[in-house]
C-alpha positions as YAML, in Angstrom:
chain: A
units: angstrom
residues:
- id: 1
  name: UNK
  ca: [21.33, -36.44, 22.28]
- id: 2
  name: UNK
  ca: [23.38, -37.93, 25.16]
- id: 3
  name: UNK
  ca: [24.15, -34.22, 26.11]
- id: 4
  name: UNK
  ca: [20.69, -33.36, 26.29]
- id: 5
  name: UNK
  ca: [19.96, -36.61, 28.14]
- id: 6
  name: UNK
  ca: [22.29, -35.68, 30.78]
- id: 7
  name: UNK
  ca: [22.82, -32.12, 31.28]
- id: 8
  name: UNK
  ca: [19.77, -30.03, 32.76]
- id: 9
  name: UNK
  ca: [18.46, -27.28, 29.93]
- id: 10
  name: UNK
  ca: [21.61, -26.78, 28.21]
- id: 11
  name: UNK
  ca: [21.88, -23.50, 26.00]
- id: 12
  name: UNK
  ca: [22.06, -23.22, 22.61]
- id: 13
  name: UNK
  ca: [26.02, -21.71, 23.67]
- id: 14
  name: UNK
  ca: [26.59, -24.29, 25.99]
- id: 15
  name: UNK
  ca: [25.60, -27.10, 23.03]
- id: 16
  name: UNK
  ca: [27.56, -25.44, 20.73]
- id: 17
  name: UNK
  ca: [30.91, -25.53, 22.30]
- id: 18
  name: UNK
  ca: [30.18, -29.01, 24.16]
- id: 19
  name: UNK
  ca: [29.53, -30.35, 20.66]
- id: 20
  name: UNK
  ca: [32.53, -28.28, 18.70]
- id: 21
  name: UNK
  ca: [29.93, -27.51, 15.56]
- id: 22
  name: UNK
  ca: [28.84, -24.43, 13.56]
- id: 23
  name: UNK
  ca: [25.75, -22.35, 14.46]
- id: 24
  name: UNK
  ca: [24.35, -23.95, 11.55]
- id: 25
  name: UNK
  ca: [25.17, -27.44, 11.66]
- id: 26
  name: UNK
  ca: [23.38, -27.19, 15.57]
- id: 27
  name: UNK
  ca: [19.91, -25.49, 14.45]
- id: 28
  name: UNK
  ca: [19.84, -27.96, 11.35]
- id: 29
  name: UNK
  ca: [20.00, -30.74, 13.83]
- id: 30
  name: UNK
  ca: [17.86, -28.94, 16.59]
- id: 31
  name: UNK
  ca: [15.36, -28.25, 14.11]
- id: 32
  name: UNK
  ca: [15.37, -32.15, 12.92]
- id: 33
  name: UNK
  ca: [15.21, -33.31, 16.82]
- id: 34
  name: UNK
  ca: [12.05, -31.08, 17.64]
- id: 35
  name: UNK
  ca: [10.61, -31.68, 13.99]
- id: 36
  name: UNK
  ca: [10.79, -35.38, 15.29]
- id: 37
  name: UNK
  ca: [8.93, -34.12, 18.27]
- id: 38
  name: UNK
  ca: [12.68, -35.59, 20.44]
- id: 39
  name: UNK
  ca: [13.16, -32.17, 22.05]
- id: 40
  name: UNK
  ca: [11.51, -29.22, 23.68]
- id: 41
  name: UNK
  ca: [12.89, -25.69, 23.64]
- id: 42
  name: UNK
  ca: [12.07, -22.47, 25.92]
- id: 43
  name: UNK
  ca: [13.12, -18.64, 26.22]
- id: 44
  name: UNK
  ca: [14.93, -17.87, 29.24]
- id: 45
  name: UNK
  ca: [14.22, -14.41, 30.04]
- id: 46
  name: UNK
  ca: [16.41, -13.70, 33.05]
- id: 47
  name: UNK
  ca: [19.49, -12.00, 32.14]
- id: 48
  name: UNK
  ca: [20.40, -12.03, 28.49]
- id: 49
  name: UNK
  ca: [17.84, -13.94, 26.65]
- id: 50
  name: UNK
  ca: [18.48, -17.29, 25.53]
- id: 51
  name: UNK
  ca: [16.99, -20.78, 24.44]
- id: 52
  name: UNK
  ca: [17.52, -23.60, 26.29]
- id: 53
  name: UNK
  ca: [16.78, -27.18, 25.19]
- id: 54
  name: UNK
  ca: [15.28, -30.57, 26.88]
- id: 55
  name: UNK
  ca: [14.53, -34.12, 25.15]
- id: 56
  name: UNK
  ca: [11.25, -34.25, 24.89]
- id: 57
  name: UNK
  ca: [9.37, -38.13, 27.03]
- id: 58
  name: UNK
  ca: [9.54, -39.83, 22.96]
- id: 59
  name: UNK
  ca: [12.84, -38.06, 22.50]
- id: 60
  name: UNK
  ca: [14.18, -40.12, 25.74]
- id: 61
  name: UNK
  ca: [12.34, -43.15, 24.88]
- id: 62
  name: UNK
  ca: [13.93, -43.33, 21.22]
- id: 63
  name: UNK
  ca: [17.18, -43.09, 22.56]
- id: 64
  name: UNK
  ca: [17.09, -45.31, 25.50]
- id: 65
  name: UNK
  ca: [16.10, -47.87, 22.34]
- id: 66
  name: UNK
  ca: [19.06, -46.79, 20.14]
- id: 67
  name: UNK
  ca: [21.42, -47.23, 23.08]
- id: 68
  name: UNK
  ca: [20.17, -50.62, 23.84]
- id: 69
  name: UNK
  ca: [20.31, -51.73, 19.74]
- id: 70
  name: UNK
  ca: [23.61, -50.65, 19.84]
- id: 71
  name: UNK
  ca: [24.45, -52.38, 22.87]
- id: 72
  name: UNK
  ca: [22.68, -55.72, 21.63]
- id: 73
  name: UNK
  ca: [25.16, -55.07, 18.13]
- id: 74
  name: UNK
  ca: [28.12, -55.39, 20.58]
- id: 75
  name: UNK
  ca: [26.95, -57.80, 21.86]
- id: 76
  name: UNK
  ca: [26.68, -59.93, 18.68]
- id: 77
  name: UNK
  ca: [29.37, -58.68, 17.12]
- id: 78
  name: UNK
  ca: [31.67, -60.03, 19.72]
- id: 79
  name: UNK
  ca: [29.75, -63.02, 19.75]
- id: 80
  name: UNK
  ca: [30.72, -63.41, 16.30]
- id: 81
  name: UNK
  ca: [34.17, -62.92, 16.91]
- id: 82
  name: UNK
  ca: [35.15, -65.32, 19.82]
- id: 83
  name: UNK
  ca: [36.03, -68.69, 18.77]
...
């Protein structure tokens, strides 16, 4: 999702080799993400078809709040770990 956060309408090509998985394993987890209602895809026409992909505003939302749970885990777990 951090791709998707930060690059513009990536393609399903460009998510692929970005994120070193199968054709599968990307559409299972596409599929899961808009299921969610996280992401929003569109047919490019213009040269050789293709489908590019955008977080959807709850997609963006739900992981601005997992970034900040995990950053309030670092932050107790190194709480926990200082003397």
């Amino acid at each position: 999702m951090a791709l998707l956060l930060h690059v513009a309408e990536p393609s399903f090509s460009q998510l692929k080799s970005a994120l070193s998985i199968t054709d599968g394993n990307l559409d299972a987890h596409l599929k899961k993400l808009s299921g969610a209602g996280y992401l929003h895809s569109r047919m490019v026409l213009e040269g050789r078809p293709h489908t590019v992909y955008c977080l959807s505003e709850s997609g963006t939302k739900e992981f601005e709040t997992y970034l900040k749970a995990l950053s309030d885990f670092q932050l107790i777990a190194q709480a926990a770990t200082e003397p």
